[in-house]
C-alpha positions as CSV (number, residue, x, y, z in Angstrom):
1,X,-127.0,-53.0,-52.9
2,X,-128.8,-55.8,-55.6
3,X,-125.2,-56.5,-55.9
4,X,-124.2,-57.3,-52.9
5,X,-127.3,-59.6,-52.1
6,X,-126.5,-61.3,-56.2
7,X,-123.4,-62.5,-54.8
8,X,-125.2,-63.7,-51.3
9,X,-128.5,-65.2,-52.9
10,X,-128.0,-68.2,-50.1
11,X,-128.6,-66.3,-47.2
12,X,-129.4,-69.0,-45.1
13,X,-125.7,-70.5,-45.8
14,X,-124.0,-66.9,-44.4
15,X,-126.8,-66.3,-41.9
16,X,-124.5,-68.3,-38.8
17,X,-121.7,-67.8,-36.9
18,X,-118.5,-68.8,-38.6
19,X,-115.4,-67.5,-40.6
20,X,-115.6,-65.3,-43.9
21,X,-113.6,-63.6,-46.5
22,X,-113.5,-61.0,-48.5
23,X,-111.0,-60.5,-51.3
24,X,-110.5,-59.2,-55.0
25,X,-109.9,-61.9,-57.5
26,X,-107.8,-59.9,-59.9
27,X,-105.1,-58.9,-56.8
28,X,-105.9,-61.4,-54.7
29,X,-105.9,-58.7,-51.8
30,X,-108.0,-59.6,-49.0
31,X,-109.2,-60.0,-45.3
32,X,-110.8,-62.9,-43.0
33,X,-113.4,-62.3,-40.7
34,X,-114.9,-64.4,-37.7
35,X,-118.7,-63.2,-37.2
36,X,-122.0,-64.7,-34.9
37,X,-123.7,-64.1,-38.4
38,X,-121.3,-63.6,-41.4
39,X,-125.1,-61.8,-43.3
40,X,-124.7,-59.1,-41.2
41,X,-120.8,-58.4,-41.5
42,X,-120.1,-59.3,-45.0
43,X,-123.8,-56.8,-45.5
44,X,-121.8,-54.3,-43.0
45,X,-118.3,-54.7,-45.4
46,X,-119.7,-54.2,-48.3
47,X,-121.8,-51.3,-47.5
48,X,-118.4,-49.5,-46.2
49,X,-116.8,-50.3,-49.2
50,X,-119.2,-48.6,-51.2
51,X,-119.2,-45.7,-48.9
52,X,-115.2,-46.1,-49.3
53,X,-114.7,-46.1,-45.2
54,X,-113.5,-49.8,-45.0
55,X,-110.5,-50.0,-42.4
56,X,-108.2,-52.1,-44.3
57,X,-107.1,-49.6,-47.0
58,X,-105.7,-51.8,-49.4
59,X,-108.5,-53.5,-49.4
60,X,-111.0,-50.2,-50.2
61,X,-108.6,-49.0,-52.8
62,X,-108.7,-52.3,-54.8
63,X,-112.1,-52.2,-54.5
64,X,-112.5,-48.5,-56.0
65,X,-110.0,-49.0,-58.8
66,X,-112.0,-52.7,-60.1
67,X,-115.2,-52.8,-58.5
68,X,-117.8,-54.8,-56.7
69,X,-118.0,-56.9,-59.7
70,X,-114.3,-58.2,-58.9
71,X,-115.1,-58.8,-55.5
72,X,-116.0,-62.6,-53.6
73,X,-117.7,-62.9,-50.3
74,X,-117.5,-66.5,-49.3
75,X,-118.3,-68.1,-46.4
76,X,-114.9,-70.1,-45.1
77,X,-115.8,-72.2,-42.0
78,X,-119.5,-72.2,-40.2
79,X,-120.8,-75.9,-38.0
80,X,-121.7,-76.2,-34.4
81,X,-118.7,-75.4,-33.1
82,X,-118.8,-71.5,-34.2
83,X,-121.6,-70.8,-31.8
84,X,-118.4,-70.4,-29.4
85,X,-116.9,-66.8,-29.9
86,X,-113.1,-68.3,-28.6
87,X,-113.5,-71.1,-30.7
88,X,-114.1,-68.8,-33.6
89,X,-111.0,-65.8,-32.8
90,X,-108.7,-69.6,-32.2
91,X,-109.7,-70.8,-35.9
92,X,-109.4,-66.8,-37.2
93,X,-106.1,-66.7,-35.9
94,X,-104.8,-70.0,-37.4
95,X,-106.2,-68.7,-40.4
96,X,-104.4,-65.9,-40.4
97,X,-101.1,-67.4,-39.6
98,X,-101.3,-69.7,-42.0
């Protein structure tokens, strides 16, 4: 787990509501989140990807075959306006189409 909080040394910075992703830098495979405190899911994420039970199977697999190391966490989007669930899925969404 000292990897995981390495790559999230600013907690304070994913300890809010807003928009995350996860993704693999060599395959560019990846997922977006929405979260009331992006800590706590990307912790969650990470944790079932070491445990290799992380729904989105392309995902898990690309993270087996090259590793944590290979791996981002980023914050997206986070401000006021995230405190608002709706607000949140509306901006996850339009992410997602986009």
């Amino acid at each position: 787990l000292m990897e995981f909080f390495t790559k999230l040394s600013n907690k304070s910075r994913y300890s809010r509501p807003g928009l995350y992703s996860v993704y693999c830098v060599i395959t560019e495979n990846g997922i977006f989140g929405e979260s009331e405190n992006m800590y706590d899911s990307l912790f969650t994420i990470y944790c079932q990807l070491l445990e290799g039970v992380f729904e989105n199977r392309t995902v898990q697999n690309d993270f087996q075959v090259y590793g944590a190391e290979c791996f981002r966490f980023d914050p997206v989007a986070w401000g006021e306006e995230f405190n608002d669930p709706i607000f949140r899925q509306k901006k996850l969404q339009e992410l997602n189409n986009s």
